[in-house]
C-alpha positions in Angstrom: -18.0 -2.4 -20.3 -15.0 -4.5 -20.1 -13.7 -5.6 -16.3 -10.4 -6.1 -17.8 -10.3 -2.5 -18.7 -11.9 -1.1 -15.5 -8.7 -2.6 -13.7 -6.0 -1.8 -16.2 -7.2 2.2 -15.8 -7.2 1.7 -12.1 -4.0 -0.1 -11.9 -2.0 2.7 -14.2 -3.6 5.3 -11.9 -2.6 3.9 -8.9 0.9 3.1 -9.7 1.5 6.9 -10.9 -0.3 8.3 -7.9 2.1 6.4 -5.5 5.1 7.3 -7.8 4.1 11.2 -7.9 4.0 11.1 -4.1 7.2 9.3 -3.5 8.7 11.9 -6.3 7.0 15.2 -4.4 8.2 13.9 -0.8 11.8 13.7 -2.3 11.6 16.9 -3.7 11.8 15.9 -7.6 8.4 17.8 -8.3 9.4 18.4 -12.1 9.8 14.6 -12.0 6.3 13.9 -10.6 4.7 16.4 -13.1 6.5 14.5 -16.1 5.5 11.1 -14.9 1.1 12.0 -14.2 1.4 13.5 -18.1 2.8 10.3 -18.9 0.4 8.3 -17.2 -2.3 10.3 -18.3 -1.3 9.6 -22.1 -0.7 6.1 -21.1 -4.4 5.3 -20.1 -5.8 7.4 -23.6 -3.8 5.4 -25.7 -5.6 2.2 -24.3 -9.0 4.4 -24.0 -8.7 5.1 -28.0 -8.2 1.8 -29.2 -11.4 0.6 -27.7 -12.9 3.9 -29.3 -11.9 2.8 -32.2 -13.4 -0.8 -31.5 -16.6 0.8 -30.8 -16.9 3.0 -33.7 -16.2 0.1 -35.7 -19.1 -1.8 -34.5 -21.0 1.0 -35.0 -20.3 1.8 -38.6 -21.0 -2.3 -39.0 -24.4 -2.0 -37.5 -25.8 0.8 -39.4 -23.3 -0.2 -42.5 -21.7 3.0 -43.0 
């Protein structure tokens, strides 16, 4: 597994939990809802493209 995307996953999930606190303290809870879903799409976009980077190789090793 790649380091590189260890830390991107952990870095996006970090930034949108301190944002969803800072949004729930001020009383903008719709705000903080939008922004996790966002986030949350965010990491499965870069999740899917190494899906599709796997399945790739996989389809080249047993030459489908």
């Amino acid at each position: 597994m790649d380091v590189e995307l260890i830390i991107k996953v952990a870095g996006v999930g970090m930034i949108v939990a301190v944002l969803c606190q800072v949004l729930s303290r001020a009383g903008r809870d719709d705000h903080a809802t939008l922004l996790s879903i966002s986030g949350i799409v965010i990491i499965l976009l870069i999740i899917v493209e190494k899906i599709g980077d796997l399945i790739g190789a996989l389809r080249g090793v047993f030459g489908l």
